[in-house]
Rosetta silent file (secondary structure, phi, psi, omega in degrees, C-alpha in Angstrom):
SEQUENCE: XXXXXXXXXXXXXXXXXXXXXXXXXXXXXXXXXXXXXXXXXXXXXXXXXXXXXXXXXXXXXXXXXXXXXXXXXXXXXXXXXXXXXXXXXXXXXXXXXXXXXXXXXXXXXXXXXXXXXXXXXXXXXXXXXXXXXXXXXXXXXXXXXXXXXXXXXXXXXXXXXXXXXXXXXXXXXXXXXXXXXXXXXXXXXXXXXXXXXXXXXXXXXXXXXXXXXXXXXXXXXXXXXXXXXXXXXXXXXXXXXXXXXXX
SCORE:     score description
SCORE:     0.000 S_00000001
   1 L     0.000  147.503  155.402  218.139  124.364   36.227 S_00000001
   2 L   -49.084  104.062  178.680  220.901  121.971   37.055 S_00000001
   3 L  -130.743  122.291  152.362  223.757  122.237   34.770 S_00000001
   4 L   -40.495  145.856 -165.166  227.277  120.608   35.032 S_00000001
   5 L  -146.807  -52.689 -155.013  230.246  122.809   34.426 S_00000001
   6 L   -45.807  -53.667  171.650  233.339  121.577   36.276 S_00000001
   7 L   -93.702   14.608 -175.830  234.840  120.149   33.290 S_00000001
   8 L   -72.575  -31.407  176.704  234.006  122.110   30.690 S_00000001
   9 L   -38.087  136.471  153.116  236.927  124.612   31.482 S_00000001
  10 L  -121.588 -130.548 -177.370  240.496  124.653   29.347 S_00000001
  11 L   -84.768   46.218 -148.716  243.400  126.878   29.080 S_00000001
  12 L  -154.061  152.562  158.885  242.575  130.703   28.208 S_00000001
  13 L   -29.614  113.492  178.894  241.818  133.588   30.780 S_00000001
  14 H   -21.989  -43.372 -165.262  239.540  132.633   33.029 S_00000001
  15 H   -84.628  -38.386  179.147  236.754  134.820   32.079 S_00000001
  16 H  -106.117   10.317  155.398  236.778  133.584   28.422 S_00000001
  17 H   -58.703  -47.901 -146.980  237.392  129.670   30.090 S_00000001
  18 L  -102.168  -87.440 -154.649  233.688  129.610   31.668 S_00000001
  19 L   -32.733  -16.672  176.404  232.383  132.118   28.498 S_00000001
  20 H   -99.714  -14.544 -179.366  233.324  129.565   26.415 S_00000001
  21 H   -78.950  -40.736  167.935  232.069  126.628   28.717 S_00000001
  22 H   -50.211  -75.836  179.056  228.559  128.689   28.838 S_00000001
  23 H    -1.638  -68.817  168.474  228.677  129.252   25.321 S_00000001
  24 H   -44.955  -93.026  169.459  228.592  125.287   24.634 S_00000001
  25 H     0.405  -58.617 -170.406  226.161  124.596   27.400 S_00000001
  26 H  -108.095   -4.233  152.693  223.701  126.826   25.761 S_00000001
  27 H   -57.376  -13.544  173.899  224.515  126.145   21.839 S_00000001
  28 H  -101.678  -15.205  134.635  223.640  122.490   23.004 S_00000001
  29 L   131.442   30.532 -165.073  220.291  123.549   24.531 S_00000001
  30 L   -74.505  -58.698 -164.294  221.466  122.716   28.494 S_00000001
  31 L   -92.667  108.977 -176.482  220.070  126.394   28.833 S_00000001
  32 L   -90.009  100.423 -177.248  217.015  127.435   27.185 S_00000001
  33 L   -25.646  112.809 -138.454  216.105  130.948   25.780 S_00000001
  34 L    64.030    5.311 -176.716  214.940  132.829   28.942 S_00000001
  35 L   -86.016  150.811 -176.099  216.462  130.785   31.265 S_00000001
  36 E   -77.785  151.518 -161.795  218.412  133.075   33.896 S_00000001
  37 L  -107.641  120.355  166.130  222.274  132.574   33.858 S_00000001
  38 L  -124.726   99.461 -125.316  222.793  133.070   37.799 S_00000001
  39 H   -55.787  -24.756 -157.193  226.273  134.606   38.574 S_00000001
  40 H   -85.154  -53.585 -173.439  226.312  132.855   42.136 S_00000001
  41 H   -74.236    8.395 -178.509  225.392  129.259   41.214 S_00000001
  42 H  -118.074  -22.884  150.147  227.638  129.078   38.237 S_00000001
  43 H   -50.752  -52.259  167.627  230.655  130.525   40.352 S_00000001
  44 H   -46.706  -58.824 -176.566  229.716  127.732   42.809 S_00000001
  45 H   -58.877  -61.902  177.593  229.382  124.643   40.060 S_00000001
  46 H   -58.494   -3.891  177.433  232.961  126.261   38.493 S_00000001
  47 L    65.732   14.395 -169.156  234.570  126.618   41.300 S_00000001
  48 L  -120.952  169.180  124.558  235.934  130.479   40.913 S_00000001
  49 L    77.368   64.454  179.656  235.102  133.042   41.737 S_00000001
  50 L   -45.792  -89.916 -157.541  232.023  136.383   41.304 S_00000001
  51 L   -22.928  -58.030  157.942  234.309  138.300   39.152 S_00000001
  52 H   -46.484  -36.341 -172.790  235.366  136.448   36.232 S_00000001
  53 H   -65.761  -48.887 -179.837  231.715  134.613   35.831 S_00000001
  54 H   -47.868  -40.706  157.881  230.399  138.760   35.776 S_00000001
  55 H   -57.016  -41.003  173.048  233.015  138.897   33.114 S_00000001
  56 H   -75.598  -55.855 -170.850  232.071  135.939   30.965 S_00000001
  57 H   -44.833  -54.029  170.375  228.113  136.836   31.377 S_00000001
  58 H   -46.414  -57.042 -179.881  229.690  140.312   29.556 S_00000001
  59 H   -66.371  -10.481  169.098  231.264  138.684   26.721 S_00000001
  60 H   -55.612  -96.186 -158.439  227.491  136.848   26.807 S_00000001
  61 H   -58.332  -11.859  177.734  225.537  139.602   26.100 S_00000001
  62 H   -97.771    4.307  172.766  228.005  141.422   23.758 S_00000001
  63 L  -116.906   16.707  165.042  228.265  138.869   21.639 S_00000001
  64 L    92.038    9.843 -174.790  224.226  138.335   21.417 S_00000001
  65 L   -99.726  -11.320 -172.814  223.413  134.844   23.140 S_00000001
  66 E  -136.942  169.090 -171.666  222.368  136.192   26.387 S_00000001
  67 E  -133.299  147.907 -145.777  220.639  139.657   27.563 S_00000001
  68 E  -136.703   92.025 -169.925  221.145  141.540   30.337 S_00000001
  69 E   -80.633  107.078  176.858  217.854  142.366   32.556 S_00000001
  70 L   -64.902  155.378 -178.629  217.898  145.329   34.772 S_00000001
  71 L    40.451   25.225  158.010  217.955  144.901   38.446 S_00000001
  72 L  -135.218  -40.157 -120.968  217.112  140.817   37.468 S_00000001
  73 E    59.353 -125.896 -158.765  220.430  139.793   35.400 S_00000001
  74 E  -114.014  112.189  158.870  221.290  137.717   32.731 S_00000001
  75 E  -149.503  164.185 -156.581  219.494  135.664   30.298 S_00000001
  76 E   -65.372  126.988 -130.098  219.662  133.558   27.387 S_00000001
  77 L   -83.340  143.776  173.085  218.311  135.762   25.081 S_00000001
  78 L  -107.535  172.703 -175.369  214.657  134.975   23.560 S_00000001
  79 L  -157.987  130.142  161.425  213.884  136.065   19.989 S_00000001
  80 L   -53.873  178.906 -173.742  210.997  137.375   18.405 S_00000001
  81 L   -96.919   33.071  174.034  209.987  135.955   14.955 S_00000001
  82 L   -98.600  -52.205 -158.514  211.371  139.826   13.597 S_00000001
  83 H   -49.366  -71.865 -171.410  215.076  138.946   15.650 S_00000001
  84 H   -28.430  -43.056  165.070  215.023  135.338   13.883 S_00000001
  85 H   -60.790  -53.706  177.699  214.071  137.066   10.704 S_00000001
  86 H   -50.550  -67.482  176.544  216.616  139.310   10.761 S_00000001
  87 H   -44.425  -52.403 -142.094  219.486  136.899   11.953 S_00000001
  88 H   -85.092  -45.727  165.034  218.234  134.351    8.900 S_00000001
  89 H   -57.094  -64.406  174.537  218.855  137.443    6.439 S_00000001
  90 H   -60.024  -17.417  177.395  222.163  138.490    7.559 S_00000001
  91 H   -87.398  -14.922  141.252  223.292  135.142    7.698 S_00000001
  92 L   -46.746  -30.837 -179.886  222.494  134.594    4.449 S_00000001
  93 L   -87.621  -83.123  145.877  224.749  137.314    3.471 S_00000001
  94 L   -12.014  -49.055  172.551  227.570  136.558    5.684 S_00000001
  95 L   -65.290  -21.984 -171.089  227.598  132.829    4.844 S_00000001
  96 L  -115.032  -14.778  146.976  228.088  133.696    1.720 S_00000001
  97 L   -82.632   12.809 -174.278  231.121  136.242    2.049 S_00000001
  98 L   -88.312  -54.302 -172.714  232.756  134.004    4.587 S_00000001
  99 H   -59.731  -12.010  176.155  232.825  131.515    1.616 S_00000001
 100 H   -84.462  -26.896 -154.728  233.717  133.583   -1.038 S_00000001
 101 H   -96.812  -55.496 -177.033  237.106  135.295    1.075 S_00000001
 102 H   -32.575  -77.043 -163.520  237.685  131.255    2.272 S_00000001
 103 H   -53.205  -24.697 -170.533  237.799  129.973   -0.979 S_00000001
 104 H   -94.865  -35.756  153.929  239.936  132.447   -1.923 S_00000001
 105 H  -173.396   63.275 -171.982  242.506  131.749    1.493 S_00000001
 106 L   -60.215  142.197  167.393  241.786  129.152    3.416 S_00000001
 107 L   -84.352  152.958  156.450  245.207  127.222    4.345 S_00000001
 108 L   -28.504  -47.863 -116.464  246.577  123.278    4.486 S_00000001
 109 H  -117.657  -47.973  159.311  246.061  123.671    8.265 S_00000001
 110 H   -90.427   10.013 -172.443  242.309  124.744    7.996 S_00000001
 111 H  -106.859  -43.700  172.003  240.905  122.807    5.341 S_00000001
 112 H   -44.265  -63.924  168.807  242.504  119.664    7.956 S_00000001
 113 H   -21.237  -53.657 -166.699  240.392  121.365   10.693 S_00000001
 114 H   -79.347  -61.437  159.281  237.289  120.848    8.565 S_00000001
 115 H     2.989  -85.585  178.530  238.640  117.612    7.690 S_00000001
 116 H   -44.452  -44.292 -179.892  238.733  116.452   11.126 S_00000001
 117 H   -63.802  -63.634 -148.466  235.235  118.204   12.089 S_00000001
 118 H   -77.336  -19.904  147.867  233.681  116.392    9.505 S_00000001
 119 H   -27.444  -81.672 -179.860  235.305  113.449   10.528 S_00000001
 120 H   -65.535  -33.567  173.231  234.166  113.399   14.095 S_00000001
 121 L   -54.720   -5.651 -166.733  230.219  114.634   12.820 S_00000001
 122 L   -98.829   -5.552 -169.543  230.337  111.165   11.079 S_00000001
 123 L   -84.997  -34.671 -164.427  230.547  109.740   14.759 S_00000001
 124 L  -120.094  112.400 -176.275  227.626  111.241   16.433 S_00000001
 125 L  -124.193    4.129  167.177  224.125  110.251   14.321 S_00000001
 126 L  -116.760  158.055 -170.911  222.013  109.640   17.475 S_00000001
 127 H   -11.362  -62.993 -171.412  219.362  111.281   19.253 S_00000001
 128 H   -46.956  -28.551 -156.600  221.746  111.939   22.194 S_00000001
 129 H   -85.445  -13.269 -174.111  224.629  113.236   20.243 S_00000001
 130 H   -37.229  -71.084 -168.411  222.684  115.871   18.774 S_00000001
 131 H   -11.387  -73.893 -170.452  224.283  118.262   21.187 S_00000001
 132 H   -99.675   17.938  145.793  227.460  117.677   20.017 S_00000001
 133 H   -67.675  -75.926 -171.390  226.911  117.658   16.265 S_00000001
 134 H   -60.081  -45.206 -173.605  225.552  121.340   16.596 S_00000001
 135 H   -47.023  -66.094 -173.357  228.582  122.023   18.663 S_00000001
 136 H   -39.459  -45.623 -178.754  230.717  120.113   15.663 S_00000001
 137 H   -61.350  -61.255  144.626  228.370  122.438   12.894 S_00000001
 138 H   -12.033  -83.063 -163.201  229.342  125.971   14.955 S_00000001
 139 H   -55.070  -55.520  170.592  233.015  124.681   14.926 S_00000001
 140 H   -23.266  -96.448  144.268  232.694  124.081   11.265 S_00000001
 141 H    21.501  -69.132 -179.875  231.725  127.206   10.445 S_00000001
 142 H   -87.637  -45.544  169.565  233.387  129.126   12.681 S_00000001
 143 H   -35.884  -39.414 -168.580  236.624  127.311   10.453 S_00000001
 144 H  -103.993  -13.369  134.560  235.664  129.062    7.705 S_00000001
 145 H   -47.578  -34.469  167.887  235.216  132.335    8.849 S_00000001
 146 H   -46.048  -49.170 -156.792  238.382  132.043   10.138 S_00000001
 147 H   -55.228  -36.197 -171.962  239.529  131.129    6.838 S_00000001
 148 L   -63.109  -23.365 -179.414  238.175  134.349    5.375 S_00000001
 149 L    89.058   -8.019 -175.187  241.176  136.328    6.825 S_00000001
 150 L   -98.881  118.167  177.837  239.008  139.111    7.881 S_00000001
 151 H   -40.027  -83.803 -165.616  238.976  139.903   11.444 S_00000001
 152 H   -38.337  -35.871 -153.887  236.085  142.662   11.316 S_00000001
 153 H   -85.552  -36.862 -161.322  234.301  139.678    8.955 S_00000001
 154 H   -65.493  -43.372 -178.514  235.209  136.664   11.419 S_00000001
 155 H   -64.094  -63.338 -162.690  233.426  139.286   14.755 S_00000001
 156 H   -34.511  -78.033  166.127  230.524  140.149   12.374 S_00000001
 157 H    -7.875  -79.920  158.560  229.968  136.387   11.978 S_00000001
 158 H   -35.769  -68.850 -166.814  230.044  135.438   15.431 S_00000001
 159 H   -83.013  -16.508  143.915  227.403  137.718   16.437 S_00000001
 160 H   -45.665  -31.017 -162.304  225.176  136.568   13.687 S_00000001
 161 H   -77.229  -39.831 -174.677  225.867  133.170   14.203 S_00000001
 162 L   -64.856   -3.463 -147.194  225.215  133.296   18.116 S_00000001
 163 L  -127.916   -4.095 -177.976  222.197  135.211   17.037 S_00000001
 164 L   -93.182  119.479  170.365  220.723  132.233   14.767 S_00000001
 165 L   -50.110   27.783  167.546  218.243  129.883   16.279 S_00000001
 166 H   -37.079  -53.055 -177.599  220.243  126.680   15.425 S_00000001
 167 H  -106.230   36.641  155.814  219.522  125.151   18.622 S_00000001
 168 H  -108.312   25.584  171.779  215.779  125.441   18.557 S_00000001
 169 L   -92.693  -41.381 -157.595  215.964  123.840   14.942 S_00000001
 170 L   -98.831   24.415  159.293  217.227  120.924   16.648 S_00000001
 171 L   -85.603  -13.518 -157.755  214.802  120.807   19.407 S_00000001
 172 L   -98.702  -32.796  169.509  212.265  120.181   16.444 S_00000001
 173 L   -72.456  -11.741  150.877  214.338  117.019   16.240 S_00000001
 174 L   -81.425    0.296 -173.793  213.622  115.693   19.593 S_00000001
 175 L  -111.422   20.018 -150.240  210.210  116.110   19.867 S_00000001
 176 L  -140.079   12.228 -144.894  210.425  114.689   15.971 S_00000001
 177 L   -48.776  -39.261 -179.739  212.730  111.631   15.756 S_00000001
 178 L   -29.838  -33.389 -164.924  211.806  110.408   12.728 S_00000001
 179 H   -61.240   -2.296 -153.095  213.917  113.706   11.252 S_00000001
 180 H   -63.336  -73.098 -144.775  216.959  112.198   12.571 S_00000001
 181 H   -80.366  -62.494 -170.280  218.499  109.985    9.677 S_00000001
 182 H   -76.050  -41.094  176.850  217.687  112.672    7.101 S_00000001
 183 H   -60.688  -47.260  141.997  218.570  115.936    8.813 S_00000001
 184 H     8.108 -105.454  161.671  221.849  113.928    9.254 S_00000001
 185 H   -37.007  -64.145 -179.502  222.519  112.831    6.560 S_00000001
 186 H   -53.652  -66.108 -176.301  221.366  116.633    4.810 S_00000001
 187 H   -50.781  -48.903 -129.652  224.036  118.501    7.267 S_00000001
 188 H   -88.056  -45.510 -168.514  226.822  116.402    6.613 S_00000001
 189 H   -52.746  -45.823  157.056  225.959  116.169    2.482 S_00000001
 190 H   -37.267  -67.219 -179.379  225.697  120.134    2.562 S_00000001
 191 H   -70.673   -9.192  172.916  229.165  120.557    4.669 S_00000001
 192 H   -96.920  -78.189  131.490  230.880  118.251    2.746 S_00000001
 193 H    40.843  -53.057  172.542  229.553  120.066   -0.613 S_00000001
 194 H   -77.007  -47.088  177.779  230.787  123.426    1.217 S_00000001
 195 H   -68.487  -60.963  179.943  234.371  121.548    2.122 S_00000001
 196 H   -40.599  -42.918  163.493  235.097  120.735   -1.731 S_00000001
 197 H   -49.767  -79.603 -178.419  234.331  123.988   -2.843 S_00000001
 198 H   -23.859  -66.594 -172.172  236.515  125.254   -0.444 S_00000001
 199 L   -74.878   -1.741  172.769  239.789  122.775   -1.528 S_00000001
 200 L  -115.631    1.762  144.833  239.494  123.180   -4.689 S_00000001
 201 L    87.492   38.488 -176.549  239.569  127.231   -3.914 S_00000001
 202 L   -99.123   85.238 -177.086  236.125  127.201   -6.371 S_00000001
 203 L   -56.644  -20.839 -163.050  234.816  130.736   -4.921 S_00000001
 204 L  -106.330  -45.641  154.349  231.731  130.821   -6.969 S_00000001
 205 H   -65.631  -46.362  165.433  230.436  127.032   -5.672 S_00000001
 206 H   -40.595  -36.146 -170.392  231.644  128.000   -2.302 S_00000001
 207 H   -90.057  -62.361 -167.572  229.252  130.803   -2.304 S_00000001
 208 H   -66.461  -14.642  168.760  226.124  128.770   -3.827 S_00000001
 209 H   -53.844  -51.051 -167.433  226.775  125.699   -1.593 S_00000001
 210 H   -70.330  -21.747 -172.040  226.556  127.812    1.185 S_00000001
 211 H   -79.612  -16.102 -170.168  223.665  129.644    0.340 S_00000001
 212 H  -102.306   17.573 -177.901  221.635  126.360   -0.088 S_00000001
 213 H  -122.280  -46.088 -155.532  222.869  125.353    3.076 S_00000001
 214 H  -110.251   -0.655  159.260  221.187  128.040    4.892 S_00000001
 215 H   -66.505  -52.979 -179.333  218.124  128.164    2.562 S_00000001
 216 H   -71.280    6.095 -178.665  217.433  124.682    4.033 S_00000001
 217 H  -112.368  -38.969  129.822  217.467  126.135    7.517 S_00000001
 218 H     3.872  -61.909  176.199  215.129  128.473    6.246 S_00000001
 219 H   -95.267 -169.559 -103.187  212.376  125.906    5.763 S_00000001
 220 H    12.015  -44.574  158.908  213.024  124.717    9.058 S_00000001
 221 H   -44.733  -29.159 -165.175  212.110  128.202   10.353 S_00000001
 222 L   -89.531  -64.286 -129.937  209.014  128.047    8.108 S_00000001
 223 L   -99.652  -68.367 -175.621  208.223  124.512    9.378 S_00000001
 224 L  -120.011    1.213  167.244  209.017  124.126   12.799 S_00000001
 225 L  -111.707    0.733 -177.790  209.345  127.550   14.484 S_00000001
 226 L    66.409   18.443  170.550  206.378  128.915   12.584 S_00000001
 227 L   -71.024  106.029 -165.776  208.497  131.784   10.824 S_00000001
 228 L   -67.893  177.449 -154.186  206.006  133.215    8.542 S_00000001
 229 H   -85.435  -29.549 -179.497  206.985  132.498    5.130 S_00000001
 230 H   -60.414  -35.493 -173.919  206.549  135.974    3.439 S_00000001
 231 H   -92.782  -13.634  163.258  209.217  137.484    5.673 S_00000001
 232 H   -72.366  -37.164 -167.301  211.824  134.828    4.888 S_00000001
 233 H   -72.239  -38.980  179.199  211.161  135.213    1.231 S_00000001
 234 H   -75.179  -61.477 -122.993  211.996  139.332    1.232 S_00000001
 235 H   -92.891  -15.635 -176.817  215.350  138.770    3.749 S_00000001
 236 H   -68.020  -64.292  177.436  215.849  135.786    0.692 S_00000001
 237 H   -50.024  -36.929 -174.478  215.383  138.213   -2.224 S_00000001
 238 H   -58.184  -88.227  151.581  217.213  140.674   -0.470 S_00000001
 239 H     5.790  -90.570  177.332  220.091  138.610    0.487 S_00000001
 240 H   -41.609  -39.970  176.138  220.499  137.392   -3.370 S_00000001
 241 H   -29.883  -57.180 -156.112  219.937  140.636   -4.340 S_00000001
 242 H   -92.790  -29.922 -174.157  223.151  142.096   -2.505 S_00000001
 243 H   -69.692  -29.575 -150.413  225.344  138.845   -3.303 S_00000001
 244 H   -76.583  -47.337  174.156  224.875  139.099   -7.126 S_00000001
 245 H   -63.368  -10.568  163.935  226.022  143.006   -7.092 S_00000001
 246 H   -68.883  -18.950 -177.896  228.896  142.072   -5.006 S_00000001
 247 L   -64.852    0.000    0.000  230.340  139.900   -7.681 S_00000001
């Protein structure tokens, strides 16, 4: 497949410049789970380079979005309905200690960050932008992990989150448009719901926002990926299970 590249680069070591320009590219669906990552044509489109793209394609696979085929290479990793399962459980769990640690000492400096994200998510409500509204959701997110203060918590995260089917949830919305204006509308009403918590340092609302935020991604799993429903409901039970004794 035909992908653009050239500008996606910024300022950082090369090797985590184009990993982070892949990164986008396939959280926005330009790349599709199994398509091959091919070292030579994405050195070509980027202009650098074997070595550094063989570097970013590493930081690929070790942080779970891509797979590593022997003697074929690299590609964006498919997932079974067990992986998906899995990922939907831990992230449940995770989402809800990023939000608890957040709440507890998130900064001026990052609650503006969300500020700003949610800002610009108010811009892009059409079909098209859908890209970069899941990019804008990720970034979210990814704020408040930050937020948590925990390195070890912030990594963990990351490879769950890279490890979540977000953007074949939103593939259900192109072949779906009607879903547009309410799935919208639902993300924003969730993350702002999740932002309040947060500023007003309410640790306990922080936690149940979030868990209802990723409950509703849940039936979407259920819905439109065919995730049978019995196996969401145990990683659900679980999940609560493990939050409530954590308290």
């Amino acid at each position: 497949m035909a992908v653009t590249l050239e500008k996606e680069l910024t300022h950082k070591p090369l090797k985590e410049e184009i990993y982070d320009a892949l990164h986008r590219q396939i959280i926005a669906g330009k790349y599709k789970p199994g398509d091959w990552l091919r070292q030579d044509d994405i050195a070509t489109q980027m202009g650098v380079s074997m070595t550094p793209v063989r570097e970013a394609l590493d930081l690929l696979v070790s942080t779970g979005l891509a797979e590593r085929v022997p003697y074929r290479g690299v590609q964006v990793r498919e997932m079974s309905a067990k992986d998906i399962t899995d990922a939907y459980g831990l992230r449940l769990i995770l989402e809800a200690l990023t939000a608890r640690e957040a709440a507890l000492h998130i900064t001026p400096e990052q609650i503006s960050s969300l500020e700003k994200i949610m800002t610009e998510m108010k811009k892009h409500v059409k079909l098209n932008d859908m890209s970069q509204e899941r990019q804008l959701s990720r970034e979210f997110h990814s704020v408040i992990a930050e937020a948590s203060g925990n390195s070890l918590l912030v990594k963990l995260y990351a490879v769950v989150a890279n490890a979540f089917p977000d953007w074949l949830l939103y593939e259900a919305v192109f072949r779906k448009p009607e879903l547009l204006a309410g799935s919208v509308a639902q993300t924003y009403e969730e993350h702002t719901a999740i932002m309040d918590a947060l500023v007003k340092g309410d640790a306990d609302k922080a936690v149940q926002k979030s868990i209802e935020h990723v409950l509703d991604s849940g039936k979407w799993l259920e819905e439109y990926l065919n995730i049978p429903a019995e196996s969401l409901r145990e990683k659900e039970k679980l999940a609560t299970f493990m939050i409530e004794k954590s308290k």
